[in-house]
N, C-alpha and C positions, 0 to 999 in steps of 0.2 A: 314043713321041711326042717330037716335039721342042720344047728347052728351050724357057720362055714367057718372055716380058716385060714389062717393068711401064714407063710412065712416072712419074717420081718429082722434085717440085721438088727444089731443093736443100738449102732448111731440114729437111724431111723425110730427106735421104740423110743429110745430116751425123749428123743427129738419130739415124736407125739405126746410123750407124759406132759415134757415141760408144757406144751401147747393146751393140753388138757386142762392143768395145771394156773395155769394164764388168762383161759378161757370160763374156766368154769362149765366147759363141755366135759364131755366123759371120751375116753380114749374111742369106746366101740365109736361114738356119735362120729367123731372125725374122722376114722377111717372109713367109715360107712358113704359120710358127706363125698370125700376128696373121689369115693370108686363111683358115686353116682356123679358130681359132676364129669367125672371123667369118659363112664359110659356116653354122659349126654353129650358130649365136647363129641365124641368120636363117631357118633350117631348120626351128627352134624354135618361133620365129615363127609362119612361117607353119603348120606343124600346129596349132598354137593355135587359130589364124587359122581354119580349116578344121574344125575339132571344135566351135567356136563356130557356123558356120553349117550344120553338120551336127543341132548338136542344136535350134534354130529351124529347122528343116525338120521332123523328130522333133516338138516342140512343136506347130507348130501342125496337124502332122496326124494327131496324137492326143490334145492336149490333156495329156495328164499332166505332176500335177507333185504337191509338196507344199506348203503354204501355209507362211508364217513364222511363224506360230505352233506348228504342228507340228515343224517345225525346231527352236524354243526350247526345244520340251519335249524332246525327243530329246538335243539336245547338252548340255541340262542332266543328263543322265544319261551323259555322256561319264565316262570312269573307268571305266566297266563296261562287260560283252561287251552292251551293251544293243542291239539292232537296231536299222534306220532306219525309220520309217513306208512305208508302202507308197504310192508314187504314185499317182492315181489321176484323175479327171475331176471337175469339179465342174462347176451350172449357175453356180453365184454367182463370180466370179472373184474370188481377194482382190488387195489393194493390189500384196503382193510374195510372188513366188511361187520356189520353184527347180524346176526342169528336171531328169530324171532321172541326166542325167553330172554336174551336178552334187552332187546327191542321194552320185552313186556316188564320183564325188570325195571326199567329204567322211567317207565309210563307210571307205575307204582309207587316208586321211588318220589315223582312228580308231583303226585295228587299227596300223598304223606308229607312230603315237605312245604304245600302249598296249606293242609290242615294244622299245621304245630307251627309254620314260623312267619315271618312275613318273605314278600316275593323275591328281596334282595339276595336272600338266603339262598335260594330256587338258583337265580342267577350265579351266585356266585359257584356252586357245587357243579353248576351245568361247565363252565367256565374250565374247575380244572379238569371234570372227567373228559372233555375236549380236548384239552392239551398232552392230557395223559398218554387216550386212545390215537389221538393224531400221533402220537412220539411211536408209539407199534408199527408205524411205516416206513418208521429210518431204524430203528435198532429191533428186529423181529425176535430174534434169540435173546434178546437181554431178558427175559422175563425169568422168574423163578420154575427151574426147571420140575414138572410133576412124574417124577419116574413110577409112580403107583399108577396111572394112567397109561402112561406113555410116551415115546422119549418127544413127539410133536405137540405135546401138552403142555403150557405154560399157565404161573399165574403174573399176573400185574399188577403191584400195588398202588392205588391211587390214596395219598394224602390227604386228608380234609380233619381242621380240626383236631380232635382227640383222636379221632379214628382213622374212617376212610372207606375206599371199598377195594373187592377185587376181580379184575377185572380176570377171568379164565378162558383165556382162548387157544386155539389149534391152528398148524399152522401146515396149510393148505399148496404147495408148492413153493409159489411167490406170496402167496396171498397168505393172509392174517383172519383168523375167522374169530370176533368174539362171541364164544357160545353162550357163558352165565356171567352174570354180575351180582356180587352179595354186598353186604358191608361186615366189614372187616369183624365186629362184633355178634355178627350173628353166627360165625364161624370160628373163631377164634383158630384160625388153621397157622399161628405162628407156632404153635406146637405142637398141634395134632398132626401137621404134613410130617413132622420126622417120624421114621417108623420106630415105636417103639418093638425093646425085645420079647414079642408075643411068644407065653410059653416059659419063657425063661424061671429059672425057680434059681433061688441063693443058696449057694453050696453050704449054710450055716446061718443061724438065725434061731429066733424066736417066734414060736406062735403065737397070734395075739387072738382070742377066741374073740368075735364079731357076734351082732344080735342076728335071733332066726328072720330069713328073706321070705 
C-alpha cells in the first residue's frame, strides 16, 4: 500500500515535533500511535454501541429480565460463589429492571473480582452499583443523554475508585430497562461519545507523510 497522508495545521505539527523531540519517538511513530489508539477507542465504542441495541431487540422480544430488587438481594451476597437469579417474564413490569447481558455482565464482573481481590472488595462495588441503579427510579432522565442511539438511550455513571462502570439503559415508558454494563475503562466513552468532525479536512495545513499501513 502506499504511504498515506494527513493534513495537519501548524500548532499541531510543532506540537508533535516537540513531543517527538521529548520522547525520543519519531513524528510518523506518534501519529501513527495516537490514529490506532483512536481507531481502537471508537471500535470500542461502537460494539458497545451495538450490544446495547442488540439486547433491546432480545428485551422486547422476550421480555426477560430481573427486577431491582432482585438485583439488591443477589449482590448483597457478592463475596460469595452465590449465583445470579434467573431471568425471567413477568405480567407486572417493575419501576427498574436489567436485561439479561446485563444480568451476565454483572455475574462476570463477580467471579473477576472475587479472582484478583478479597471478598470485601465484591461487597463494596456491589454496594455502590446498588445505590447507583436504585437512584434510576427516582431521577430516570438524569442519565447522560446518547443521541447516536436514540433520544430514550441513557448512560449512567457509576463511581468506584479510579474508575467505575457504565451503566447503559433505555427507558421503557415508566420503566428503566438496563441493557449493558461496562467499566468505565474498558470504554473510555468520555470522549469517544462526543461526535467527532468525521470528514472534516483543514482549510490549511501541512502534510506530515506517515509510514506504509
Amino acid at each position: 500500500m502506499a504511504p498515506s497522508s494527513i493534513e495537519l495545521d501548524q500548532t499541531l505539527r510543532e506540537s508533535i515535533q516537540r513531543t517527538a523531540y521529548a520522547t525520543g519517538h519519531s513524528a510518523d511513530w506518534i501519529v501513527s500511535n495516537a490514529i490506532e489508539e483512536y481507531v481502537a477507542r471508537e471500535q470500542r465504542a461502537m460494539a458497545f454501541q451495538q450490544a446495547t441495541l442488540m439486547a433491546w431487540e432480545e428485551y422486547q422480544a422476550s421480555g426477560l429480565h430481573i427486577s431491582a430488587d432482585e438485583m439488591e438481594q443477589w449482590l448483597a451476597c457478592w463475596g460469595t460463589a452465590d449465583a445470579p437469579p434467573s431471568v425471567r417474564r413477568r405480567s407486572a413490569v417493575p419501576q427498574v429492571m436489567l436485561a439479561p447481558p446485563a444480568v451476565e455482565y454483572l455475574q462476570r464482573l463477580h467471579e473477576r473480582l472475587l479472582e484478583q481481590h478479597p471478598p470485601q472488595v465484591a461487597q463494596q462495588v456491589a454496594a455502590v452499583i446498588v445505590k447507583s441503579i436504585r437512584w434510576l427510579g427516582d431521577e430516570p432522565r438524569y442519565g447522560r443523554l446518547m443521541s447516536c442511539l436514540g433520544d430514550e438511550y441513557r448512560d449512567w455513571w457509576i463511581d468506584f475508585a479510579d474508575s467505575g462502570y457504565i451503566a447503559r439503559y433505555r427507558l421503557d415508558g415508566n420503566a428503566v430497562v438496563v441493557l449493558s454494563i461496562r467499566q468505565q475503562n474498558e470504554c473510555h466513552l468520555a470522549a469517544s461519545s462526543l461526535k467527532p468532525p468525521y470528514g472534516h479536512r483543514a482549510s490549511s495545513g501541512h502534510k506530515l507523510k506517515l509510514m506504509e499501513w
